[in-house]
C-alpha positions in Angstrom: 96.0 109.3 90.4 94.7 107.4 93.5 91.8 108.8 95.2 90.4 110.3 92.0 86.0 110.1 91.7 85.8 109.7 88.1 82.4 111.6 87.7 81.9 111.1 83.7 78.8 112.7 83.1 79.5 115.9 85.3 83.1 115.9 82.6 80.8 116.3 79.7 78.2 118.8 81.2 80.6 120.7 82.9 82.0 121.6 78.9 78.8 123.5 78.2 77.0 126.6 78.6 73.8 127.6 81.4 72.1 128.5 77.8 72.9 124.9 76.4 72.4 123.2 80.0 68.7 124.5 79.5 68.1 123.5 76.1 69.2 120.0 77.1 66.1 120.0 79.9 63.6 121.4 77.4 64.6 118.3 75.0 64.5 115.8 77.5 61.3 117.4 79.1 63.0 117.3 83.0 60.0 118.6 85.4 62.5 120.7 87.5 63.5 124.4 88.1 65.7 125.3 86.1 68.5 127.1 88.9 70.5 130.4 87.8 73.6 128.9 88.6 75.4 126.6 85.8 77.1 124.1 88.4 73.5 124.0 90.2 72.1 123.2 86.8 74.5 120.8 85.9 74.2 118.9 89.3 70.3 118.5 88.9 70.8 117.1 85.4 73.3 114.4 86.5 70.5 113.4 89.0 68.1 112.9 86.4 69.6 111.4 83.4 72.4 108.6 82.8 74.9 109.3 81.1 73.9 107.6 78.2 71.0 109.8 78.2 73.4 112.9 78.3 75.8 111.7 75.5 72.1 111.4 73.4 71.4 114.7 74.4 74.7 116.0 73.3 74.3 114.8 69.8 71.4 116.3 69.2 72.2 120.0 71.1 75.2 119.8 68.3 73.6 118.2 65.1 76.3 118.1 62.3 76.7 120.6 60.1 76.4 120.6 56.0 79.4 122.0 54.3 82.0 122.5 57.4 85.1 122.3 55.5 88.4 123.2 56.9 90.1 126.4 56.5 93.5 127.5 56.5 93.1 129.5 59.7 91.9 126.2 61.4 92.9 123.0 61.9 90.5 120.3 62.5 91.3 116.8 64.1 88.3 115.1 61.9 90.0 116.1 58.6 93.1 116.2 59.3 95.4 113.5 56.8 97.2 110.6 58.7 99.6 111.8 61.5 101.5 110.3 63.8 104.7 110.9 66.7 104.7 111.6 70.2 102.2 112.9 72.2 102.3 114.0 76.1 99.4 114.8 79.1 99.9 117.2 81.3 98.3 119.0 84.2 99.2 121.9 86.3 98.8 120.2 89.4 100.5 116.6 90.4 97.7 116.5 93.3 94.5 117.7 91.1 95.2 116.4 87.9 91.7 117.3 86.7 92.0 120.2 83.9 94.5 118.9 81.4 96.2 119.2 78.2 97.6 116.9 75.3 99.9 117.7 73.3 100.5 116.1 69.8 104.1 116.4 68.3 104.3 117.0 64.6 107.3 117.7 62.7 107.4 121.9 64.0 105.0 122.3 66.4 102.4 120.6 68.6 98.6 120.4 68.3 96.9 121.2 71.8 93.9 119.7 73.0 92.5 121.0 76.4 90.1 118.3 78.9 88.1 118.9 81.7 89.2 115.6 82.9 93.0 114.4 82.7 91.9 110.7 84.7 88.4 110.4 82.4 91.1 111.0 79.1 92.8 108.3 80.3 90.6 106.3 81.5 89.7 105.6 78.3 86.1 104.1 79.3 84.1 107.4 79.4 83.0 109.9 76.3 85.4 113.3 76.8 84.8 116.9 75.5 87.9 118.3 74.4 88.5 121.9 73.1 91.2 122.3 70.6 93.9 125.0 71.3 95.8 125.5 68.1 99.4 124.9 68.1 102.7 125.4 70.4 105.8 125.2 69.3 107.3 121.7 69.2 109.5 122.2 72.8 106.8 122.9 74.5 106.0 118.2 74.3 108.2 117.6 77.5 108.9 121.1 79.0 107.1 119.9 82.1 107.8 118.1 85.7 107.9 114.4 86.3 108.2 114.9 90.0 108.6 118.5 92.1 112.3 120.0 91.0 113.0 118.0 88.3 111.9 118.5 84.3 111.4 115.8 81.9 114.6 114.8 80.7 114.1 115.3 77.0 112.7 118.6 77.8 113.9 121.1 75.0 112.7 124.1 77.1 112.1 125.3 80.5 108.6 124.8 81.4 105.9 127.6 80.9 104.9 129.5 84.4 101.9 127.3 85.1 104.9 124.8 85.8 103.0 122.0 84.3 103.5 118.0 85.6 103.8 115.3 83.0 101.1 112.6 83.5 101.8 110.3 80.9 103.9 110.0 77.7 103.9 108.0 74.5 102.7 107.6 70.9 99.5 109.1 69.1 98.2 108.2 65.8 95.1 110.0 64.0 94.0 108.6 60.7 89.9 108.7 59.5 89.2 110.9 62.3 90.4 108.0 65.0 92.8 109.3 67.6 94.8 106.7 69.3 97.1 106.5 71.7 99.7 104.3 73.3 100.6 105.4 76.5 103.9 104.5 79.3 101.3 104.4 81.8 97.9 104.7 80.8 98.3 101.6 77.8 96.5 101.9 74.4 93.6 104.1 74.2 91.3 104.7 71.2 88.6 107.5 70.6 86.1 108.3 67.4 86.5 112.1 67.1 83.3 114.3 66.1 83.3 117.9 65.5 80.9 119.7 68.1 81.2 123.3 66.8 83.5 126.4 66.6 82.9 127.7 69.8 82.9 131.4 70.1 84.3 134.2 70.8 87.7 132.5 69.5 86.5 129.9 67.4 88.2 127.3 68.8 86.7 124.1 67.5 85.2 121.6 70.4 85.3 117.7 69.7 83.6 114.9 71.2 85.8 111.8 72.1 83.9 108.3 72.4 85.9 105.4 73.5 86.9 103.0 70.3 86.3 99.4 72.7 
């Protein structure tokens, strides 16, 4: 991951919508044109506010919710009981691991989380907006590459056509809405998860990540 730019604040903004983008200068009372354009929206933000200043911004665009409770049809890392086992990152491209994807073995299947930012994830110093992608079945954990020709060995399938490259590897635990992680490369990492919202049109439900120090 060497010549990387970790850009934290362009991760989280880069999550959200024009609509929500515009909402966040209205709150924070920015004197600028607002630009039609979502990455020229985004860009002008991250000139204006700090990052801590986004992440305040953030909480208050999503305030929580009374009487979310978790359905069958969803699954919800904040309420989720205790779980535990392995957990992989992956990308789709060894040379820009940016978009990325971790996946959370249980007993059947795996929950999958989808990032803007595979190196901010790991990292592990920066908040991360993470969508949540249901669940794939349980040999889809190392059916990726660890280097170009060759799969992971304890692959238990081929990997998928967006020929996805292992990043990292290791052990998650989530218990009281804590997500951590110990990692081959990456080491031990720790986030607070918080429930954002259901995000339409599919509902999938969108989580802020906050570094546990």
């Amino acid at each position: 991951m060497k010549g990387i730019s970790l850009e934290p604040a362009r991760g989280l903004l880069d999550n959200l919508t024009h609509t929500e983008l515009a909402r966040m200068v209205r709150r924070s009372r920015l004197d600028i044109v607002v630009p039609r354009a979502r990455a020229a929206l985004a860009d002008s933000i991250t000139r204006h506010l700090s990052l801590d200043e986004i992440l305040e911004e953030i909480h208050h665009l999503f305030p929580p919710r009374r009487g979310t409770k978790q359905t069958e049809d969803t699954v919800r890392l904040d309420q989720l009981p205790p779980l535990h086992g392995s957990a992989t990152v992956q990308v789709s491209s060894r040379s820009r691991p940016q978009l990325g994807r971790a996946l959370l073995g249980r007993s059947k299947d795996c929950l999958a989380l989808s990032f803007n930012s595979a190196p901010l994830f790991l990292e592990n110093r920066w908040p991360v907006l993470v969508r949540g992608d249901g669940t794939v079945p349980h040999s889809r954990l190392y059916a990726a590459y660890v280097r170009p020709g060759r799969v992971h060995p304890s692959a238990e399938a081929a990997p998928p056509r967006t020929k996805p490259y292992m990043l990292d590897e290791g052990e998650y635990q989530l218990r009281n809405a804590r997500l951590r992680f110990e990692f081959a490369h990456a080491g031990p990492i720790s986030f607070q998860v918080t429930f954002l919202r259901d995000r339409p049109p599919a509902g999938r439900p969108e989580y802020l990540l906050e570094p546990i120090v």
